[in-house]
C-alpha positions as CSV (number, residue, x, y, z in Angstrom):
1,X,16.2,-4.1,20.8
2,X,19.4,-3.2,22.9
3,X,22.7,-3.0,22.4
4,X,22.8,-4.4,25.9
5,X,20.6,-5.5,28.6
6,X,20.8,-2.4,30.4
7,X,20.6,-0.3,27.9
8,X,17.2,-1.7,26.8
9,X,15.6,-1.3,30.3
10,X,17.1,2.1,31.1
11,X,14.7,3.0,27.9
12,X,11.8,0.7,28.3
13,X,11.1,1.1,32.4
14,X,9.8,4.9,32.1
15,X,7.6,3.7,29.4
16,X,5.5,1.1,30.5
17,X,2.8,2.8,32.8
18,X,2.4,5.4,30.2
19,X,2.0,2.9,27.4
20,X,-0.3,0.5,29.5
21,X,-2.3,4.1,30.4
22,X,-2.7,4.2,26.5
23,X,-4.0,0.9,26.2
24,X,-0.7,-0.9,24.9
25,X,0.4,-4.4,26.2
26,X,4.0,-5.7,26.6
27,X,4.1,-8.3,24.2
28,X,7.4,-10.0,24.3
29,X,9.8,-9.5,27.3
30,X,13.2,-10.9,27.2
31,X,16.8,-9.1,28.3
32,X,17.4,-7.7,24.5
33,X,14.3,-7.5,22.7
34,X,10.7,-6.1,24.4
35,X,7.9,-5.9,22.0
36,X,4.6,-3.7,22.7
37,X,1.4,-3.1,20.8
38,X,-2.1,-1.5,21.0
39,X,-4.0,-4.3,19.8
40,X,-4.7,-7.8,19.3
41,X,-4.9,-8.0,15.5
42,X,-1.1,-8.7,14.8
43,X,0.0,-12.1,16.0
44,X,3.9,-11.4,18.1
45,X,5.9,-14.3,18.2
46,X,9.2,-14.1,20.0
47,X,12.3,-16.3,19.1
48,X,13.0,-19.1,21.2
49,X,16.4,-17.9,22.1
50,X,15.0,-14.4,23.2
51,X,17.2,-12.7,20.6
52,X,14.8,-12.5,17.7
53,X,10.9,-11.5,17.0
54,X,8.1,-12.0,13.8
55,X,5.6,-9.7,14.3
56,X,2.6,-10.3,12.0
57,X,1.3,-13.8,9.6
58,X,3.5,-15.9,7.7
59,X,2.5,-18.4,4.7
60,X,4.8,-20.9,3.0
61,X,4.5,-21.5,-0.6
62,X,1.7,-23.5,-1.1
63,X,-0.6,-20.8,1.3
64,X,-0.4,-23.1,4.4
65,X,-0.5,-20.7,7.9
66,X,3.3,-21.2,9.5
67,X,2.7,-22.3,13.1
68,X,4.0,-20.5,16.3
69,X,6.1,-22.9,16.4
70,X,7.8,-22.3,12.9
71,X,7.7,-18.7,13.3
72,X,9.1,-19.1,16.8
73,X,12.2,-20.9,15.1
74,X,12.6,-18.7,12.1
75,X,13.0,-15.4,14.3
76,X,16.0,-17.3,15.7
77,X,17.2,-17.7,12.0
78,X,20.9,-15.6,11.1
79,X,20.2,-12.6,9.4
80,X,22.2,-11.7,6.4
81,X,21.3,-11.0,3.5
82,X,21.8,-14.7,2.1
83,X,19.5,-15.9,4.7
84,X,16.8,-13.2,3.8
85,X,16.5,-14.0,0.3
86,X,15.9,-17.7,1.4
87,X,13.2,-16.5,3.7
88,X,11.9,-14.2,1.5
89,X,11.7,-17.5,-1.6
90,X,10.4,-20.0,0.9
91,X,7.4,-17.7,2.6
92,X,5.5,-14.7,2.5
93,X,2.7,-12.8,4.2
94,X,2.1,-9.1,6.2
95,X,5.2,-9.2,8.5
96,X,8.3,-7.7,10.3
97,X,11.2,-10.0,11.5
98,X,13.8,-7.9,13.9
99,X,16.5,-9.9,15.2
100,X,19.9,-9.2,17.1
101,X,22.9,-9.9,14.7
102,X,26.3,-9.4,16.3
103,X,24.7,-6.5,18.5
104,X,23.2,-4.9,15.9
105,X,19.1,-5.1,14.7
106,X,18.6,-6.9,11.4
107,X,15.2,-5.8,10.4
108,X,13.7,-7.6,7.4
109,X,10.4,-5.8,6.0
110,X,8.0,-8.5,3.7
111,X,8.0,-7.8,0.1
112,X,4.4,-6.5,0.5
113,X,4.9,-4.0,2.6
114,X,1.3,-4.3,4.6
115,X,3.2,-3.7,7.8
116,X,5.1,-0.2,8.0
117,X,8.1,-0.2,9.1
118,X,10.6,2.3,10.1
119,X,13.9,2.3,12.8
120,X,15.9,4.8,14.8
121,X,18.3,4.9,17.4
122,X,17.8,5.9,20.8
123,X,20.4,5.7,24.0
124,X,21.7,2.1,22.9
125,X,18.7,0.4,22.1
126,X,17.3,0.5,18.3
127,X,13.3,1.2,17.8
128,X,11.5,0.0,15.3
129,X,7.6,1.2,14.7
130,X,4.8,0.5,12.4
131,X,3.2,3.5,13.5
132,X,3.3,6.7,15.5
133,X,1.0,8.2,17.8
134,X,1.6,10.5,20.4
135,X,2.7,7.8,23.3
136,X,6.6,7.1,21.6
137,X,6.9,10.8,21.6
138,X,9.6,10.7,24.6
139,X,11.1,7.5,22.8
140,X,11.4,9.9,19.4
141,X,14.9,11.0,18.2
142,X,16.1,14.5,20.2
143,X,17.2,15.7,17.2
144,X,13.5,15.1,14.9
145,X,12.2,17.4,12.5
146,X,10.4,18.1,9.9
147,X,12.3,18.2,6.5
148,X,10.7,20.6,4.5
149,X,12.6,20.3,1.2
150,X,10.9,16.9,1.1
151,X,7.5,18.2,2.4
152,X,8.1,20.3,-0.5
153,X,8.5,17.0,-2.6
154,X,5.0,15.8,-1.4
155,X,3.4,18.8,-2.2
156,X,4.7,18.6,-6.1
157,X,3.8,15.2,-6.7
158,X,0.4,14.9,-4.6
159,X,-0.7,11.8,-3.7
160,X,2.6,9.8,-5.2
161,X,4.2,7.8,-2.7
162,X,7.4,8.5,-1.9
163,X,9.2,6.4,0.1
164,X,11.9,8.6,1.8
165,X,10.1,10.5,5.1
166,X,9.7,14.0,5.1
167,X,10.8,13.8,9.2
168,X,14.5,14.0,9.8
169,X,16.1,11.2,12.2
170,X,13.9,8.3,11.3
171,X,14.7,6.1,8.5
172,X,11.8,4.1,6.5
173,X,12.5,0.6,5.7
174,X,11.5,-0.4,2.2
175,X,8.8,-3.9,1.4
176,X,11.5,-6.6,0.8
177,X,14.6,-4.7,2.2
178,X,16.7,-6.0,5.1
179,X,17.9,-3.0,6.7
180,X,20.8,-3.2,10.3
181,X,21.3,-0.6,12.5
182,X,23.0,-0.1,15.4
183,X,25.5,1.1,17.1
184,X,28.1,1.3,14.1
185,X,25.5,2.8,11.7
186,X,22.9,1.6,9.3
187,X,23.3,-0.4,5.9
188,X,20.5,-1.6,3.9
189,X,19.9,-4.1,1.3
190,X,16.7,-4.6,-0.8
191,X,16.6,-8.7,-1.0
192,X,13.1,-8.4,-2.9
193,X,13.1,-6.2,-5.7
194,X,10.5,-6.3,-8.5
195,X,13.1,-5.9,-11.8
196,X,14.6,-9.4,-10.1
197,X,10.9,-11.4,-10.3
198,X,10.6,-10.0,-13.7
199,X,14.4,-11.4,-15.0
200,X,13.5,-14.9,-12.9
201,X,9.7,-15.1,-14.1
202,X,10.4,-14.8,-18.1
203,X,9.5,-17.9,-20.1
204,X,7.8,-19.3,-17.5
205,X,5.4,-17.2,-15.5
206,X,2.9,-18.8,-12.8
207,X,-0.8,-19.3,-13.1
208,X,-2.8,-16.2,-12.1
209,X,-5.5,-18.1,-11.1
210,X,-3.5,-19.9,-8.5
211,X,-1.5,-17.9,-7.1
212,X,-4.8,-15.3,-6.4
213,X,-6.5,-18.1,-5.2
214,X,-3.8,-19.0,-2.6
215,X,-3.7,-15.6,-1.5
216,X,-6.8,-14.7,-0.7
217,X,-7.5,-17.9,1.4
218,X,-4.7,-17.7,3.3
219,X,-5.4,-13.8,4.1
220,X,-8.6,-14.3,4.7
221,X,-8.4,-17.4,6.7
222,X,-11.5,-18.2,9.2
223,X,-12.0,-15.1,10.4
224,X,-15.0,-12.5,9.5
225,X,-14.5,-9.4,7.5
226,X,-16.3,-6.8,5.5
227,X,-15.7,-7.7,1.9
228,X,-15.5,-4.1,-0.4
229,X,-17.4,-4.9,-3.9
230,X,-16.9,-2.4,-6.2
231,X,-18.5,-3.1,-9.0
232,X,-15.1,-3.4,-11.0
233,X,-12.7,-6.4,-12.0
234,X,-10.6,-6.8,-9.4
235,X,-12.8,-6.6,-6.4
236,X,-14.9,-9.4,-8.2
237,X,-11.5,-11.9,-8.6
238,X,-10.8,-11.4,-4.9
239,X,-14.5,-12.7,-4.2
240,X,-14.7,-15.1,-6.4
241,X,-11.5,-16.6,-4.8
242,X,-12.8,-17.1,-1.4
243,X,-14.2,-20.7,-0.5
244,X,-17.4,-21.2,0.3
245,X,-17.0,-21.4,4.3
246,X,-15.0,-17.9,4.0
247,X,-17.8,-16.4,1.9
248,X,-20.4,-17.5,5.0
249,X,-18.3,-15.3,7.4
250,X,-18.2,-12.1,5.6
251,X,-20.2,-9.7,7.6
252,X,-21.3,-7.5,4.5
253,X,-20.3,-7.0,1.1
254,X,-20.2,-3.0,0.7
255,X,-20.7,-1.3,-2.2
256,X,-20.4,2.9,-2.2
257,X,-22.6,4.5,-5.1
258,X,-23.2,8.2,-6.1
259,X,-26.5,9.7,-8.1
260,X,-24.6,10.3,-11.4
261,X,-25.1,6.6,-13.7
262,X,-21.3,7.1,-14.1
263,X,-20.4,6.6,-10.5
264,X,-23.6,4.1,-10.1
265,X,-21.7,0.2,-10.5
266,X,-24.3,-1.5,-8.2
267,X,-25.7,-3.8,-10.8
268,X,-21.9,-5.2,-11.4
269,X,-21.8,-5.3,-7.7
270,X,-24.9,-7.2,-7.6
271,X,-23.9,-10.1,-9.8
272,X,-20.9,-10.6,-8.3
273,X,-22.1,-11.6,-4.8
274,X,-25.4,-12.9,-6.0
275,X,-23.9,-16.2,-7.8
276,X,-23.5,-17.5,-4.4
277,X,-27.2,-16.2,-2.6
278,X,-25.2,-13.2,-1.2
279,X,-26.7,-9.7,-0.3
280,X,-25.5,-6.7,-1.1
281,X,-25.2,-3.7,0.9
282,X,-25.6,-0.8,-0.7
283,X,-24.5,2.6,0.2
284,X,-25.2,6.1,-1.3
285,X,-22.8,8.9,-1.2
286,X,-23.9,12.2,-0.6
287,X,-20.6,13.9,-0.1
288,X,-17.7,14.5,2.1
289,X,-16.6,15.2,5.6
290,X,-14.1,17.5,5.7
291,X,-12.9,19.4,8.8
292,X,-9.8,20.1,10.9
293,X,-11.0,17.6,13.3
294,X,-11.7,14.7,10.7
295,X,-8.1,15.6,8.8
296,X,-6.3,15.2,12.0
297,X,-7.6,11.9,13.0
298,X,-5.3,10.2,10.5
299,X,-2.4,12.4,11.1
300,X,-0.2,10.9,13.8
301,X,1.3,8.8,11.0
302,X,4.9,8.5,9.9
303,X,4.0,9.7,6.3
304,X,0.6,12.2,5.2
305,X,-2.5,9.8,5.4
306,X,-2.9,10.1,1.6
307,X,-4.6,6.7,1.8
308,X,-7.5,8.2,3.8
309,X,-8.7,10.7,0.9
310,X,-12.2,9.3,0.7
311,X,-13.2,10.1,4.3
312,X,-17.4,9.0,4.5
313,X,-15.9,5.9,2.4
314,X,-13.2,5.1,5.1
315,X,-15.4,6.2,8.1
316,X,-18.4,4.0,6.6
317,X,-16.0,1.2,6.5
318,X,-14.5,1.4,10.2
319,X,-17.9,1.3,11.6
320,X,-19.3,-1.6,9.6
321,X,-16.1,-3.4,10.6
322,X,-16.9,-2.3,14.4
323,X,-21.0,-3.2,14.4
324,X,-20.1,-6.6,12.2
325,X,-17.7,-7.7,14.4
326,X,-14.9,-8.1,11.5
327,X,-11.4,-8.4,12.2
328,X,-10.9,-6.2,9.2
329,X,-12.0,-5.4,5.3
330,X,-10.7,-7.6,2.1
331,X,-10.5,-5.2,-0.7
332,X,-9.4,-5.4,-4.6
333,X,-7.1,-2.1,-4.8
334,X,-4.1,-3.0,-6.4
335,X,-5.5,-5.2,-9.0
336,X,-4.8,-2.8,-11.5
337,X,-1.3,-2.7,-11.5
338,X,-0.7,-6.3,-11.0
339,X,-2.9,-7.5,-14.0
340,X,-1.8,-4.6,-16.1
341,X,-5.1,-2.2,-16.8
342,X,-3.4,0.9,-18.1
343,X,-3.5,1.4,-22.3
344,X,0.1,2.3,-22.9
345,X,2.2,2.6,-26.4
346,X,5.1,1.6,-23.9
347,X,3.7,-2.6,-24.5
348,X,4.8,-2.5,-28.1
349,X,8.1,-1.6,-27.3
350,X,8.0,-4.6,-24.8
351,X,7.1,-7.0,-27.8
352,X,10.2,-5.6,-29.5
353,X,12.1,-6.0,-26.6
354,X,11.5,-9.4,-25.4
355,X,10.9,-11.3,-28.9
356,X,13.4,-9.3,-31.1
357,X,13.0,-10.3,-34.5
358,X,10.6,-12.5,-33.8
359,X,7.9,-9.7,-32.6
360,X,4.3,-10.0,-34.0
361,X,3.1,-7.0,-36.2
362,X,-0.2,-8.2,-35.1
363,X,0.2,-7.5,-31.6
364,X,1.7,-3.9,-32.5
365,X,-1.8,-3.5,-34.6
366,X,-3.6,-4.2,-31.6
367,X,-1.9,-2.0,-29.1
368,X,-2.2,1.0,-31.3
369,X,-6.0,0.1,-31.5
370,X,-6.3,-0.2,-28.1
371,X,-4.6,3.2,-28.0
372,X,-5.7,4.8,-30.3
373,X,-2.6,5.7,-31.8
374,X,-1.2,6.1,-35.6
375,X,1.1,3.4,-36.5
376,X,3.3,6.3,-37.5
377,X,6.8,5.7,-35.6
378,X,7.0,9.5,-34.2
379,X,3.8,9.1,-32.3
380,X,5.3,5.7,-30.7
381,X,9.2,7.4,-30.8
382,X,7.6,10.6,-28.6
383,X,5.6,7.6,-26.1
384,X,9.1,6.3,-25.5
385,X,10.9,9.5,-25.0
386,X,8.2,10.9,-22.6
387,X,8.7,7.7,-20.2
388,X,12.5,8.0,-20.3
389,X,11.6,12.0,-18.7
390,X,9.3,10.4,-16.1
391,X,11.8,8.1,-14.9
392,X,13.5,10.8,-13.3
393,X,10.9,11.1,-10.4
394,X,10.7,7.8,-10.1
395,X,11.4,7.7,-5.9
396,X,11.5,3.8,-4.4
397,X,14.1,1.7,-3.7
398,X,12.3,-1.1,-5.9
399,X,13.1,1.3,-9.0
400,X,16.9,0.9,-8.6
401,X,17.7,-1.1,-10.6
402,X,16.1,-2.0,-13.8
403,X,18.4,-2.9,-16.5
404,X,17.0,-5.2,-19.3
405,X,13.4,-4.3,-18.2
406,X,11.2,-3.3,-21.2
407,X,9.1,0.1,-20.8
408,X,5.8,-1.0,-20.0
409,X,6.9,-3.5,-17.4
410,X,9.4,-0.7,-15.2
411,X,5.9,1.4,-15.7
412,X,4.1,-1.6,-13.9
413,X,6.8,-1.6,-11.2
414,X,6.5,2.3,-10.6
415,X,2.9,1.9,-10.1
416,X,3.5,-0.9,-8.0
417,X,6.0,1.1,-5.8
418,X,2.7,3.8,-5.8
419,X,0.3,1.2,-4.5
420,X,2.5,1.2,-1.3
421,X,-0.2,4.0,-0.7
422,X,-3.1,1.9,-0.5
423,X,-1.0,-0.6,2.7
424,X,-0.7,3.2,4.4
425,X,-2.8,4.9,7.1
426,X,-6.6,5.2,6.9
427,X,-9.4,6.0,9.4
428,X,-10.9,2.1,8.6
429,X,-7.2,0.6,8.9
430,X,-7.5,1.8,13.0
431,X,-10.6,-0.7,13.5
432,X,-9.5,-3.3,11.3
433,X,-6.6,-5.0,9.0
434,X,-7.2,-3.4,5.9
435,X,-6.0,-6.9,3.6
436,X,-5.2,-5.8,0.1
437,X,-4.7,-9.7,-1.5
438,X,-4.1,-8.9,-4.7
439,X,-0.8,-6.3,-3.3
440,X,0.6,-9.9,-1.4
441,X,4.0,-11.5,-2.5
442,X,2.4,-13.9,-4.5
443,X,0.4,-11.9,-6.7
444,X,2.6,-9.3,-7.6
445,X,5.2,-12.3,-8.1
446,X,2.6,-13.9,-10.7
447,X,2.1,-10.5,-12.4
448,X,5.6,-9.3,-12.4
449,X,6.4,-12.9,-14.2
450,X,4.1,-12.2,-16.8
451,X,5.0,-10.2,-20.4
452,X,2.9,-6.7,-20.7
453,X,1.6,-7.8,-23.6
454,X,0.4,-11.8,-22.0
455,X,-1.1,-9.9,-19.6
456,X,-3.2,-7.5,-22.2
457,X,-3.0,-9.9,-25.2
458,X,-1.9,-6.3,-27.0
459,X,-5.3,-4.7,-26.6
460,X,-7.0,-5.1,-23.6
461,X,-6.8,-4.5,-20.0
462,X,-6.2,-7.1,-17.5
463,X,-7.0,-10.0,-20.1
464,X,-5.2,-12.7,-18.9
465,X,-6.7,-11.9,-15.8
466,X,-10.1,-11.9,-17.2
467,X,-9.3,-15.3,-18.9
468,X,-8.0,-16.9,-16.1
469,X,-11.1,-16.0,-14.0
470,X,-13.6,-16.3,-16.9
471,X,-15.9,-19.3,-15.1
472,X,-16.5,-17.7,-11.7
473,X,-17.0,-14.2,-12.7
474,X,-20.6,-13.1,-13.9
475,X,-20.7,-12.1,-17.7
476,X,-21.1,-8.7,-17.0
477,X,-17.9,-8.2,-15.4
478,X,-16.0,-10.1,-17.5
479,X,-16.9,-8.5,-20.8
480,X,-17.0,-4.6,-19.2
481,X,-14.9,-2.3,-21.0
482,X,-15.3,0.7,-19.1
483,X,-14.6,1.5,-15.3
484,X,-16.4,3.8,-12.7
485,X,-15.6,7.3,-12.7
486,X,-16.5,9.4,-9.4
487,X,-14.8,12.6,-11.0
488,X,-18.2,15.0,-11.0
489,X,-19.1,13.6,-7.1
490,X,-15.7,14.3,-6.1
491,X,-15.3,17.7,-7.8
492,X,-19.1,18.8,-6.2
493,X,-17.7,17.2,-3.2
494,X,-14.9,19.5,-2.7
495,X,-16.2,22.3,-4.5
496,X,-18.4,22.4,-1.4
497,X,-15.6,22.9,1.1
498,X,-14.3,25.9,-1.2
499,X,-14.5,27.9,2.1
500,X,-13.2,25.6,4.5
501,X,-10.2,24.4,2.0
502,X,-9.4,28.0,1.3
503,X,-8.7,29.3,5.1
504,X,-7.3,25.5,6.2
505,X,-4.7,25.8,3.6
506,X,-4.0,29.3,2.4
507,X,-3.9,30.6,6.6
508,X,-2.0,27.3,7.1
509,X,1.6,26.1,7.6
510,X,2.1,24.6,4.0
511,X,1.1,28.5,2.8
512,X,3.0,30.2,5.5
513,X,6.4,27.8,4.5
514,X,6.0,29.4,0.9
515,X,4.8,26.2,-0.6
516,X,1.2,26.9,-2.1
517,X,2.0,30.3,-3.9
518,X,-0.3,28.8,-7.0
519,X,-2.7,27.2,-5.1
520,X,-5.9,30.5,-5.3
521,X,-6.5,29.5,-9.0
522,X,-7.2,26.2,-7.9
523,X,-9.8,27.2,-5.0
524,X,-12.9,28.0,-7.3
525,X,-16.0,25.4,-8.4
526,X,-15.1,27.0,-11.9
527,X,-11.9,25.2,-11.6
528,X,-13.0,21.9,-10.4
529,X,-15.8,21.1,-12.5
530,X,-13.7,22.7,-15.5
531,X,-10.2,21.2,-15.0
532,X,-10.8,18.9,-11.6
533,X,-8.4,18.9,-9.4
534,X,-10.0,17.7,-6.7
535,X,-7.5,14.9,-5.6
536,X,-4.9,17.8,-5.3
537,X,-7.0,19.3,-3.0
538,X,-7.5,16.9,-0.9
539,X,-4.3,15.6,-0.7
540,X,-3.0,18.9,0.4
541,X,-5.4,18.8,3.2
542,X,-4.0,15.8,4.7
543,X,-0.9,16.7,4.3
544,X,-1.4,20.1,5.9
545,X,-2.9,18.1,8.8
546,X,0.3,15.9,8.9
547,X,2.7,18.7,9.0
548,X,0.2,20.7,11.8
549,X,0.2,17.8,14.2
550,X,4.2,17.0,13.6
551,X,4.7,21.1,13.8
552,X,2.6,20.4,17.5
553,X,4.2,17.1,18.8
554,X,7.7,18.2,17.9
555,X,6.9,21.8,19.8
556,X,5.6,20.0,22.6
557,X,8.9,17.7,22.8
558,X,11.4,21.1,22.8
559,X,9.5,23.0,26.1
């Protein structure tokens, strides 16, 4: 988007063979705004006065698909803040609205975040990318570089999203923030923020059922996908919410399984697509790719490809969405957050919190059933104080502002603010949309609305969830207690790459920066089957990928 007309094609003219040689198309063309993308699979609608554009699919409130036409007129909507937060209440979906506001770029990220977003400024004309891969290079900031006192971040909390980037020059927009930039600087404001649904929602929360249900038709409209089953509680709500015609059109319903019974989940994946005549598919792990060439194929990212840890699971996925045809894969991840499965102390304190003197000793006997803790007020006094330490890492702009949020609920909107990993970079999100319904607006909205301890009824994970879902899900599902655990594959997984880890990362540049000095102890089976681990590992893989091919690209840019 330029500052001017001229400005914007003195920029865009030396790009457009080399993007067209990289298989991009121009998009949207008008005097201030040009739009360009690799790939069909995101719907670009320009405003009708050329000066705005909504890049990706937008639902109103009762799930209905907002016409071209509609999305045509809101891109030419004012952009303030005011005007945001009415968007924002009125719609939802996986989208991107830039628009020109008094010469500047008014960039509005959905609350979701499914679509990555994140700005610069280049001679006059403001960028804005979902991804990056080596064609923007010569449209990059001069001044980009890796900041490695937050690469050093990464590497202490592996696998955590953070949402600040660890390049210098490029700044991230958060899910529900309306950030302007231009030529007078940049200002951001989060419009959508998590603590806010909470202090709206209480009292009167929406139905679970419904707002799931509206979600994952809409997302999953009439087009074919590859539907992930795993076996657990939250894959089995998001296909149990599909109609009948949008069941008909999945390509396969997938379902990864290792040898060991633990990490076996194929008869819970079997009852849940055979109460409609559905096959499953059902594929064995046997271990993990890992090589330089594999790590880097997910590297040319704005952030380390932490959502592509399970390689085979991620490659298995991209080519079934390939050979079937699919636009993309429907999956359940996130479902954990948003229904509440983690046993924490922290809900009792929310039943304080919220009903005062009117708090149920029953539900505090419950909780410290479910958790196995003494009713002793030092074990639940030590809970609480251990949370308020945590908080200090706590890294997303959703996280801001909490005040009168009870501990168990700002626990579900820091994990929440990590699920932002699971809308990143994988090697199946290149061949497909990788949906994640139960991440959308409305769902988190409906969870967020809801106590800690409605959605656990004080003692059990996800049981409002459970209850709301009870008729459509198979018995099995609905009464499990216990959850998959792949901890032995993984650790014989990556105990198998011992060699391979050990040169990649100690004779690599996270080693030679200084940043692994404690990592040998780590590189030994002992270790892993003993103590895991594993996810460390191969977390620091893909970010030592990340940091090789920025190290490269930014090389390249200086000669």
């Amino acid at each position: 988007m330029g500052d001017t007309a001229a400005a914007l094609e003195a920029l865009a003219a030396p790009m457009r063979r080399r993007l067209a040689g990289a298989g991009w198309s121009r998009r949207v063309s008008h005097p201030f705004v040009e739009v360009y993308a690799p790939s069909d699979r995101l719907a670009v609608t320009a405003g009708l006065d050329g000066h705005g554009v909504l890049i990706g699919e937008m639902y109103d409130n009762t799930g209905r698909t907002v016409s071209a036409s509609e999305r045509g007129t809101l891109a030419c909507r004012p952009m303030d803040a005011a005007s945001a937060r009415r968007l924002v209440a009125e719609h939802w979906g996986r989208y991107v609205i830039v628009r020109r506001t008094g010469g500047d770029a008014a960039i509005l990220r959905d609350p979701s975040g499914a679509i990555e977003a994140v700005c610069w400024r280049r001679s006059g004309v403001t960028l804005v990318a979902s991804s990056a891969p080596p064609v923007l290079d010569p449209l990059l900031p001069d001044d980009m570089a890796l900041n490695w006192e937050a690469v050093a971040r990464l590497i202490g909390r592996g696998g955590e999203y953070r949402h600040d980037l660890a390049l210098d020059g490029l700044t991230p927009i958060a899910a529900g923030e309306l950030r302007t930039l231009g030529a007078g600087g940049s200002h951001g404001v989060q419009v959508w923020r998590p603590a806010d649904v909470y202090r709206r929602g209480r009292g009167r929360p929406p139905e679970l059922r419904s707002a799931v249900q509206t979600a994952v038709r809409s997302l999953a409209g009439d087009r074919t996908w590859v539907a992930e089953v795993s076996g657990g509680l939250d894959s089995a709500i998001v296909a149990a919410s599909l109609e009948m015609s949008q069941r008909d059109r999945v390509a396969a319903w997938v379902n990864h399984y290792v040898e060991q019974p633990e990490g076996d989940e194929r008869a819970y994946a079997r009852a849940v697509v055979a109460r409609q005549g559905d096959v499953l598919t059902e594929v064995r792990r046997e271990g993990l790719t890992l090589s330089a060439e594999r790590l880097a194929r997910t590297a040319d990212a704005f952030r380390p490809a932490t959502n592509d840890i399970d390689t085979d699971y991620n490659d298995d996925i991209a080519a079934r969405i390939r050979e079937g045809g699919a636009w993309g894969s429907l999956t359940g991840q996130g479902g954990d957050a948003v229904f509440f499965q983690m046993p924490s102390p922290l809900i009792a304190f929310d039943e304080l919190q919220e009903r005062g003197v009117r708090a149920r000793p029953a539900a505090v006997h419950r909780i410290a059933r479910w958790t196995r803790r003494s009713l002793w007020p030092s074990a639940w006094i030590r809970a609480l104080q251990e949370h308020r330490r945590s908080r200090a890492d706590w890294d997303h702009p959703w996280l801001d502002d909490l005040r009168g949020v009870p501990p168990a609920k700002a626990l579900q909107i820091s994990i929440l603010a990590f699920c932002q990993t699971f809308q990143g970079q994988a090697a199946r999100s290149l061949h497909g949309v990788c949906v994640n319904p139960l991440l959308s607006q409305p769902v988190m909205e409906a969870g967020l609305s809801w106590s800690t301890v409605d959605l656990t009824w004080g003692g059990r994970d996800r049981a409002a969830a459970r209850n709301a879902f009870r008729d459509v899900l198979p018995p099995s599902i609905y009464a499990r207690r216990s959850k998959g655990e792949l901890g032995a594959f993984y650790g014989e997984a990556v105990a198998s790459h011992l060699p391979f880890l050990r040169d990649y990362l100690l004779g690599g540049a996270l080693a030679q920066a200084g940043l692994l000095n404690d990592l040998e102890a780590d590189l030994s089976r002992e270790a892993l089957l003993w103590r895991g681990g594993f996810s460390r590992l191969l977390t620091l893989a893909l970010t030592e990928a990340w940091v090789r091919r920025w190290t490269a690209r930014l090389e390249a840019r200086s000669r």
